[in-house]
C-alpha positions in Angstrom: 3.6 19.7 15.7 6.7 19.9 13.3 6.8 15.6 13.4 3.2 14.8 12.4 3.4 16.5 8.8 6.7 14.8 8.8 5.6 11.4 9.6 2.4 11.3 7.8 4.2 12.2 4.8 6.7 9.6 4.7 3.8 6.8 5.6 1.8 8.5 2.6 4.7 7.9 0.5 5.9 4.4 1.8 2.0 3.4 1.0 1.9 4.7 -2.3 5.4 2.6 -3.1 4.3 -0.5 -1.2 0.6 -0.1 -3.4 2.5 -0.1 -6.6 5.0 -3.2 -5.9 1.9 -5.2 -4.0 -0.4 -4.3 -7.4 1.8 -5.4 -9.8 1.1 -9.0 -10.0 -2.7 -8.8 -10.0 -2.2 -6.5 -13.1 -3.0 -7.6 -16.9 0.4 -8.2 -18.7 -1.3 -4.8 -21.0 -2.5 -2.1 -19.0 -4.5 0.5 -19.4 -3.5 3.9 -18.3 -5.5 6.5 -19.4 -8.9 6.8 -19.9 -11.1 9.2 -21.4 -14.1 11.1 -20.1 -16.6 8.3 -20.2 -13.9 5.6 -18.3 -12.9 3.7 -21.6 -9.5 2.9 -21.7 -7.5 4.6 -24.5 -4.0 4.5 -24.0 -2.1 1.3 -23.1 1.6 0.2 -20.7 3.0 -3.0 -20.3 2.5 -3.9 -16.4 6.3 -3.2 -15.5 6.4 0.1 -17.6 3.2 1.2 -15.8 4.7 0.1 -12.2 7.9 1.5 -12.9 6.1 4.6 -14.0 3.8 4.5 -10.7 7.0 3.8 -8.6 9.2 6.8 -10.3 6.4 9.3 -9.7 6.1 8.3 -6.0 9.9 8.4 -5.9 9.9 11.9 -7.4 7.3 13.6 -5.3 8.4 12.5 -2.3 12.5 13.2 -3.1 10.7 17.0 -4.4 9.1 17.8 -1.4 11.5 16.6 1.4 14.4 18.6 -1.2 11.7 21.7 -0.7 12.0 21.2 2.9 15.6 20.9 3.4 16.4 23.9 1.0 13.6 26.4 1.8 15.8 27.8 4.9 18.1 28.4 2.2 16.2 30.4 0.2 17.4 34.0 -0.4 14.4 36.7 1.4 14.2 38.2 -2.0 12.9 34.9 -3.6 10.2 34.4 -0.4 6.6 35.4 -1.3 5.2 35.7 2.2 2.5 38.7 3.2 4.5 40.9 5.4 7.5 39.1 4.6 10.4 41.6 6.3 8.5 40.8 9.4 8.2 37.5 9.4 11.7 36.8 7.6 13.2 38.9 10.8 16.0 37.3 12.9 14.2 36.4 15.1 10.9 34.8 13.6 12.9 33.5 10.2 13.3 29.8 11.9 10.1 29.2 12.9 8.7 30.8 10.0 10.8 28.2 8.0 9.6 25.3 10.2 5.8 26.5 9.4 6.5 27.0 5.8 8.4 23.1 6.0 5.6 21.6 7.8 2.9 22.8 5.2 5.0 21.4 2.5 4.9 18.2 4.3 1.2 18.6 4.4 1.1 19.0 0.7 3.8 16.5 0.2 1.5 14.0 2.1 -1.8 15.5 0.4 -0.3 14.4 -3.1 1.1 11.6 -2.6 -2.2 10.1 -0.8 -4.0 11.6 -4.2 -2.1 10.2 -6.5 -2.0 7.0 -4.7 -5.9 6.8 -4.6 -5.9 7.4 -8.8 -3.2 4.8 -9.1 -5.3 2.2 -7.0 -8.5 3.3 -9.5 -6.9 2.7 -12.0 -5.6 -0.6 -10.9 -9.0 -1.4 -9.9 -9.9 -0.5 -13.6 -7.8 -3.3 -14.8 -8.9 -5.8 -12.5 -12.5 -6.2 -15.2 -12.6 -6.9 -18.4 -13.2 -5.0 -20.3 -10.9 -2.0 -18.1 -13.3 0.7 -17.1 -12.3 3.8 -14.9 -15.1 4.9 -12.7 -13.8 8.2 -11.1 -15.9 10.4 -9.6 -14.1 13.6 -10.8 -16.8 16.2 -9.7 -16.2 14.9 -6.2 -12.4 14.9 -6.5 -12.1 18.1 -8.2 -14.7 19.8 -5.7 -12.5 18.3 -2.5 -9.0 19.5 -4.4 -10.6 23.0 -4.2 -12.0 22.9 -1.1 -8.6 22.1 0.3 -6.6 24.7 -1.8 -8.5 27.4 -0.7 -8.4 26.2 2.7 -4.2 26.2 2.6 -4.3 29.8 1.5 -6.8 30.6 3.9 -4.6 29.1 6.6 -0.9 30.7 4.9 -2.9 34.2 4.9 -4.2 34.4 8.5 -0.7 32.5 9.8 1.0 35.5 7.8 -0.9 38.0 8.7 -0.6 41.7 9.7 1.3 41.7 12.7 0.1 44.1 15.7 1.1 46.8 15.9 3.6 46.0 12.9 3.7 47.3 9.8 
């Protein structure tokens, strides 16, 4: 169970670094990279400052969240936010509370990388016509963001639950 989050996040972010170097040479030497409400362009990179941009933020989440993972074990108890946290930060729960707590971050690791490598191929999509247009569906993407939020704190509450007969 521990290796899945693991490995889907590191394919998630080894796809979103592959998308940005095979992208760059079908992008305009001008790019655009933001776009307002109605999908016009209105902010501008040159192609290797956008790719280097799209290949930094990659970089960064995915050196964030695997950091997160190593250090959470780490963490002093006083600095954990857990329901019920003396139980579950006991002797002998604390590692596998840790490998539960590791394992989501690798789910949320993997969640935002595969997000932000979806806007990056829109938008190089966007570039790809003439005149650039963004055609995001944001009512769908900011619906299925919340939909999975609330489901992670669904799941962290009932995995951290009261324990029987516990206090």
């Amino acid at each position: 169970m521990q290796h899945l989050p693991r490995l889907l996040f590191f394919t998630a972010t080894f796809t979103a670094l592959a998308l940005a170097a095979g992208q760059y040479s079908s992008l305009p030497a001008r790019v655009a990279t933001h776009f307002g409400s109605d999908g016009q362009p209105n902010g501008w990179l040159s192609r290797d400052a956008h790719t280097l941009g799209q290949l930094g933020i990659s970089l960064f989440v995915g050196g964030l969240f695997f950091a997160l993972t190593r250090y959470l074990p780490r963490v002093p108890e006083r600095f954990v936010n857990l329901p019920h946290r003396d139980y579950w930060l006991a002797a002998k729960r604390r590692a596998e509370t840790f490998a539960w707590l590791g394992a989501m971050l690798f789910w949320l690791g993997t969640l935002l990388q595969s997000f932000l490598a979806y806007v990056f191929h829109e938008v190089w999509r966007a570039n790809l016509i003439t005149p650039p247009a963004l055609r995001l569906n944001s009512l769908w993407l900011q619906l299925s963001l919340f939909i999975v939020t609330v489901g992670l704190v669904i799941t962290l509450l009932f995995r951290f639950r009261r324990p029987e007969g516990g206090r």
